[in-house]
C-alpha positions in Angstrom: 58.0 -9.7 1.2 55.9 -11.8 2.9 52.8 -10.8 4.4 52.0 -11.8 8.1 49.3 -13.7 8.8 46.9 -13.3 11.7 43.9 -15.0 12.5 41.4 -14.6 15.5 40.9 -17.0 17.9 36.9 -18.0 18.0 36.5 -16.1 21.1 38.0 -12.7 19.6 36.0 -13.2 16.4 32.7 -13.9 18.7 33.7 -10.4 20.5 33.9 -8.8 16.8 30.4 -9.9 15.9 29.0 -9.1 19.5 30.2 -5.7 19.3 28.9 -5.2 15.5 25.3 -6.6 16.4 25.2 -4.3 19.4 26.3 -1.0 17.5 23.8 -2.2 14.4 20.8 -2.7 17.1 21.6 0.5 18.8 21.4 1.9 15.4 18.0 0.2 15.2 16.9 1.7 18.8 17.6 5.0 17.8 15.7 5.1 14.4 12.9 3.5 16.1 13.0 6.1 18.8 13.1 9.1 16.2 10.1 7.5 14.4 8.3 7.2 17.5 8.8 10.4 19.3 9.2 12.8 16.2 5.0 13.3 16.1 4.9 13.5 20.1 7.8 16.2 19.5 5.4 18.0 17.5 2.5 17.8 19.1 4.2 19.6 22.1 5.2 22.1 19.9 2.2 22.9 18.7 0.3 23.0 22.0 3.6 25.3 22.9 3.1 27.7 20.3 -0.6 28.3 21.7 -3.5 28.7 19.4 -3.2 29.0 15.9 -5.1 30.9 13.1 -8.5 29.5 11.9 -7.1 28.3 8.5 -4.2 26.8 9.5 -6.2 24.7 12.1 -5.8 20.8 12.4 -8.9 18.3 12.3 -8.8 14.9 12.6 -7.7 14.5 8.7 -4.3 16.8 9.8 -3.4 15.8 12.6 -0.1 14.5 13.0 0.3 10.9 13.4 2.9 8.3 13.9 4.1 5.7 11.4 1.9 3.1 13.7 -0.7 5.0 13.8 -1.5 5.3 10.0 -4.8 4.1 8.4 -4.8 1.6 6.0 -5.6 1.8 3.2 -9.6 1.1 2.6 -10.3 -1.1 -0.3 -13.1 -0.1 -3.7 -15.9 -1.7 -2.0 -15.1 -0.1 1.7 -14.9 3.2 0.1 -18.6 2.3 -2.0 -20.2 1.1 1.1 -19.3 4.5 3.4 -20.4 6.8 0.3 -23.5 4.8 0.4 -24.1 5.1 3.9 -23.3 9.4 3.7 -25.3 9.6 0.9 -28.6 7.5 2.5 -28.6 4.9 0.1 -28.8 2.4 2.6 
């Protein structure tokens, strides 16, 4: 038994790796959208749901941010310098 042999031409193996790239970016898009709109999303549905108790209220340390939007991380002498400055230490 012999098996058949069939190769692509370069222009119907350029088509396959077009095609894959755009289906692997549209992938991309998608996940990037998701990450994007997903604390927009619930934002709304907060404001939707209309006021909420007292202790399950959102401050400025709760409230729901983005993955672009996240603080850094401060380093040790960041962190020394801002309990100084609370504290009056100077």
């Amino acid at each position: 038994m012999e098996q058949a042999e069939y190769q692509l031409s370069r222009t119907e193996a350029m088509l396959w790796v077009g095609k894959i790239a755009l289906i692997f970016f549209l992938i991309l898009g998608l996940i990037y959208a998701f990450a994007v709109l997903s604390p927009r999303i619930a934002a709304w549905i907060d404001k939707k749901r209309g006021k909420t108790p007292e202790y399950t209220r959102y401050d400025e340390h709760t409230r729901v941010k983005g993955m672009f939007e996240a603080d850094l991380p401060k380093d040790k002498n960041q962190k020394e310098n801002e309990e100084q400055k609370d504290n009056g230490e100077g």
